[in-house]
N, C-alpha and C positions, 0 to 999 in steps of 0.2 A: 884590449879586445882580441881575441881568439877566433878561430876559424870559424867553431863552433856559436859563437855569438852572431857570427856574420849568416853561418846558415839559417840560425832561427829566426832573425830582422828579416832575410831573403823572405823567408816560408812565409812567415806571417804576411809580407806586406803582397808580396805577389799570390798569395792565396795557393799556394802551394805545397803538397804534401814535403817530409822533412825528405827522404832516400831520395826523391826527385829534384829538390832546393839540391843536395851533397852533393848529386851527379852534374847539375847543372856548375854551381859553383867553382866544382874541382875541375869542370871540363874550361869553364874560362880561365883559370888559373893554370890550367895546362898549357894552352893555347899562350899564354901570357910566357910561361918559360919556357916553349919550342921558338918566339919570335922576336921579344926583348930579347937585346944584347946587351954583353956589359955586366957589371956587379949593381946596376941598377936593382933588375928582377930581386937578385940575390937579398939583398937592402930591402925591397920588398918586403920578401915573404918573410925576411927578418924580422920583422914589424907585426908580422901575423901570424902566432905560434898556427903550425897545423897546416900553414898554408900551402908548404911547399911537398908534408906528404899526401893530400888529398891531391896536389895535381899530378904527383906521381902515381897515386893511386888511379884515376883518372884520365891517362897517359892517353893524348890524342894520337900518339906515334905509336904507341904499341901494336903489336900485330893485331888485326883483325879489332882494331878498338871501335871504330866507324864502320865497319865493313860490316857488321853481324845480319847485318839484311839482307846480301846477297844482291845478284839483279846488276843490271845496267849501273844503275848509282853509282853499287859502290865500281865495279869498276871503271866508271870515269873518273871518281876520288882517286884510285887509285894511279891511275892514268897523270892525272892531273899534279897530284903529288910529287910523284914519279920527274915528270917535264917540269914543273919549276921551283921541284926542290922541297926539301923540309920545310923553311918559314912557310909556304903557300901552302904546301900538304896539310902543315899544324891546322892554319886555318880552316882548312875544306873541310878536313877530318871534325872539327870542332864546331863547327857548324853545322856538319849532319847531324853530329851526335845530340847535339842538343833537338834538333825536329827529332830524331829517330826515340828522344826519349817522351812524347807525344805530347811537345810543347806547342802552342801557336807562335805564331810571330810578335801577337800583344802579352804574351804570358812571356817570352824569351827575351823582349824588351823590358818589362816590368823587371823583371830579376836582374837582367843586367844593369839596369840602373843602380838599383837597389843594392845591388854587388858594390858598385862604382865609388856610390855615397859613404859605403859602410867601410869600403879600403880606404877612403879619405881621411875617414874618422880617424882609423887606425892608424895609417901608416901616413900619414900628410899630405893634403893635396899636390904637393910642388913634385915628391915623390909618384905620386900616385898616377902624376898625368905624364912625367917621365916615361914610366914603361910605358902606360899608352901612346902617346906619342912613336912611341916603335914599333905598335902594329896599329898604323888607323885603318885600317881595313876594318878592325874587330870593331871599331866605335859606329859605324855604319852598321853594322848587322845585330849592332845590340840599339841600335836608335841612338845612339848618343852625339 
């Protein structure tokens, strides 16, 4: 199973356009290699051709990747990042990005699950819960 298989399971099950599934997708998978540590991640995305250039592509770190909106937000993201660091920035950043891509919070859970399920598939639950296990922050803000 490929990136690309996970996006289409994503789309369909959360009733979501495909560019919006890929942004969301690549933005948890970014989040996922800003905050795992270790050759876990790496082992990962091994496991899911694609996976690890969509979160490059995706890059919660990148300049202005969360910030596009301007305003108070993002400079508290940016603030916030800043004080406690890259793993906490990855998440805040990743977590805008996903609202700022005009998700709700039941559409952003839906796909995250669905996400979850479909890296299990792929890559094995034992692995899969690994990386998460490294940033549980992200299992809370995906419902999980």
């Amino acid at each position: 199973m490929n990136v690309q298989d996970i996006i289409n399971t994503v789309a369909s099950k959360a009733g979501l356009d495909e560019p919006t599934t890929e942004k969301v997708v690549g933005t948890i998978f970014s989040v996922l290699e800003h905050e795992a540590e270790g050759t876990s991640v790496s082992s990962f995305f091994d496991q899911i051709p694609g996976a690890g250039a969509l979160a490059q592509k995706y890059d919660v770190m990148a300049a202005g990747a969360a910030n596009s909106g301007g305003g108070l937000l993002s400079s508290l993201q940016g603030a916030l990042g800043g004080v406690l660091g890259e793993k906490a920035g990855a998440l805040i950043n990743g977590v805008a990005a996903l609202k700022a891509s005009g998700l709700d919070m039941a559409q952003i859970r839906q796909a995250g699950e669905t996400l979850i399920k479909q890296a299990e598939a792929a890559a094995g639950p034992d692995l899969t819960n690994q990386v998460l296990d490294q940033v549980p922050s992200l299992r809370g803000h995906l419902g999980l």
